[in-house]
C-alpha positions as CSV (number, residue, x, y, z in Angstrom):
1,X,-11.2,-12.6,15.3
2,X,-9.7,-10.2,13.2
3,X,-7.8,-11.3,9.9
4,X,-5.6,-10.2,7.6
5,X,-7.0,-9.1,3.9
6,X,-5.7,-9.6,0.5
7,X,-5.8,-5.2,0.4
8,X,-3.0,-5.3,3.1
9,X,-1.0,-7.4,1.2
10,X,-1.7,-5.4,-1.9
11,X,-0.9,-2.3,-0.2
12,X,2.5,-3.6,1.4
13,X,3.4,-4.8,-2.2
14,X,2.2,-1.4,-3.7
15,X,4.7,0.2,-1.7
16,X,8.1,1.1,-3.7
17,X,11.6,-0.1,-2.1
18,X,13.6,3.3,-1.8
19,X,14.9,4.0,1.5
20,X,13.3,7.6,0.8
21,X,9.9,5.4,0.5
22,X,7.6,7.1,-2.1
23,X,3.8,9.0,-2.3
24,X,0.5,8.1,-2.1
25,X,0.3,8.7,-5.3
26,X,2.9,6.4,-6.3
27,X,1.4,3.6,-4.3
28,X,-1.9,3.9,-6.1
29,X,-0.1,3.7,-9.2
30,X,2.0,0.7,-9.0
31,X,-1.2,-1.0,-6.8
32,X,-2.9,-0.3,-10.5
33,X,-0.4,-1.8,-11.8
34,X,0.6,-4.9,-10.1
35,X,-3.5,-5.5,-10.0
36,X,-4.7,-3.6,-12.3
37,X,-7.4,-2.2,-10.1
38,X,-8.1,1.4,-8.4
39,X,-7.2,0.5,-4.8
40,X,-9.8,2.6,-2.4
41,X,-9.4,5.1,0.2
42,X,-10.8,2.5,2.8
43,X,-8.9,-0.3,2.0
44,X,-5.5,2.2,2.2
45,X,-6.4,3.2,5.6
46,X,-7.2,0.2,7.0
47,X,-4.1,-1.5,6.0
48,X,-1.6,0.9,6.6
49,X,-1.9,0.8,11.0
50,X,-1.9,-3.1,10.5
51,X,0.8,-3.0,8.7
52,X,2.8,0.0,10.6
53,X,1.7,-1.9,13.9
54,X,3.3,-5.0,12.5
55,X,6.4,-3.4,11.9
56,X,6.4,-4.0,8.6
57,X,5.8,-0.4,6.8
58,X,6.6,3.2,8.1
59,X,4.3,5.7,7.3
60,X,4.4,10.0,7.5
61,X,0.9,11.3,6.2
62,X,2.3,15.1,6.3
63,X,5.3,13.9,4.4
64,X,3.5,11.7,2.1
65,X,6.2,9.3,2.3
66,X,5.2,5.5,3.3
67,X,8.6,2.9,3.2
68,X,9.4,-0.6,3.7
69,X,11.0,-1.0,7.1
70,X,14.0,-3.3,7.4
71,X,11.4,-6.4,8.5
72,X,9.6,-5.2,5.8
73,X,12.3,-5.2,3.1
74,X,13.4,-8.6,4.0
75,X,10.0,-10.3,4.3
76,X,8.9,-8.3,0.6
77,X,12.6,-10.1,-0.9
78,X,12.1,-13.4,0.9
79,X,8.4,-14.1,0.0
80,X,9.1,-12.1,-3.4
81,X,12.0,-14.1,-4.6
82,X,11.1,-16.0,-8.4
83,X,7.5,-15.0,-8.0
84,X,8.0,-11.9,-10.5
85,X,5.8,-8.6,-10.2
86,X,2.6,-10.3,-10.1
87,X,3.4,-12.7,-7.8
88,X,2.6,-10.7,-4.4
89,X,-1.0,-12.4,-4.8
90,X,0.7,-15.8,-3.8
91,X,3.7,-14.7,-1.9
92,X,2.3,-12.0,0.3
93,X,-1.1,-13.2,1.8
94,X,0.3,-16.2,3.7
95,X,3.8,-14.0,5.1
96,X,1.1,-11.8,6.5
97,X,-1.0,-15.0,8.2
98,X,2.5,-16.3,9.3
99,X,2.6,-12.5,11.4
100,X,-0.8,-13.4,13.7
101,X,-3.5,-11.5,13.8
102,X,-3.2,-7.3,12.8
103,X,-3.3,-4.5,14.9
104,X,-6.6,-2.3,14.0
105,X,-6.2,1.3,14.7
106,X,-7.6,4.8,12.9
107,X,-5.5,6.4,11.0
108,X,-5.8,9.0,7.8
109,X,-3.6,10.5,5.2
110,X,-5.2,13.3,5.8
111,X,-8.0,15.1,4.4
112,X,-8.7,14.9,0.3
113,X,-5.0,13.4,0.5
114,X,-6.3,10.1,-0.9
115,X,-8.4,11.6,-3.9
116,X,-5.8,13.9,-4.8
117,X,-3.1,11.2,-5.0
118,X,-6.0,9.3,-7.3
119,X,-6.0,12.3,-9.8
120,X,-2.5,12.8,-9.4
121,X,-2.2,9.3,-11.1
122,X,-5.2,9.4,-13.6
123,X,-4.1,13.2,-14.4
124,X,-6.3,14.7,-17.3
125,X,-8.8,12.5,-19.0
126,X,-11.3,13.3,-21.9
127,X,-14.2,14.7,-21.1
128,X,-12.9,15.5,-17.5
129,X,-12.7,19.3,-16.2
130,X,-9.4,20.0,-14.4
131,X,-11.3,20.9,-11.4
132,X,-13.2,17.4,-11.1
């Protein structure tokens, strides 16, 4: 049996509310900040077919552009409402549950796509080269 994780809830919540959806890069940075945690290349691409399958997320690796769907907009401000921005830990896991078991399936933002969006985020640090 196949169940849903607490990484594709924090993924769905990491995932801005624009209707022109936002970057990978974006998502790894408000992830980091709702959790305060790098999330990981595997955990990403395991959770975005679940939640694409579920009908919950869109996603367009070649456009770097990942959006709440209209189910998914409604479900994030349903299960969201007076939890606050840290609240998707509480409010999220169980909506997901509610949705059966996900929908497994490869997918990829393509290649070096995730650890570029990483260093896009973390930019220049101390003691770090540009190229590294």
């Amino acid at each position: 049996m196949t169940a849903w994780t607490v990484a594709d809830a924090w993924v769905f919540a990491s995932i801005g509310g624009t209707d022109e959806g936002c970057t990978l890069a974006e998502i790894v940075a408000r992830a980091d900040g709702i959790n305060h945690a790098i999330l990981t290349e595997a955990e990403f691409i395991r959770a975005v077919p679940r939640l694409v399958a579920a009908g919950l997320i869109g996603a367009d690796a070649k456009a770097d552009r990942y959006w709440h769907t209209e189910v998914g907009r409604s479900l994030y401000r349903q299960r969201m409402k007076r939890h606050g921005l840290f609240g998707w830990t509480d409010a999220i896991p169980p909506a997901l549950r509610r949705l059966g078991e996900p929908q497994d399936a490869a997918w990829s933002p393509g290649e070096g796509a995730f650890d570029r969006a990483v260093h896009e985020y973390l930019g220049p640090r101390p003691g770090r080269s540009a190229s590294s």
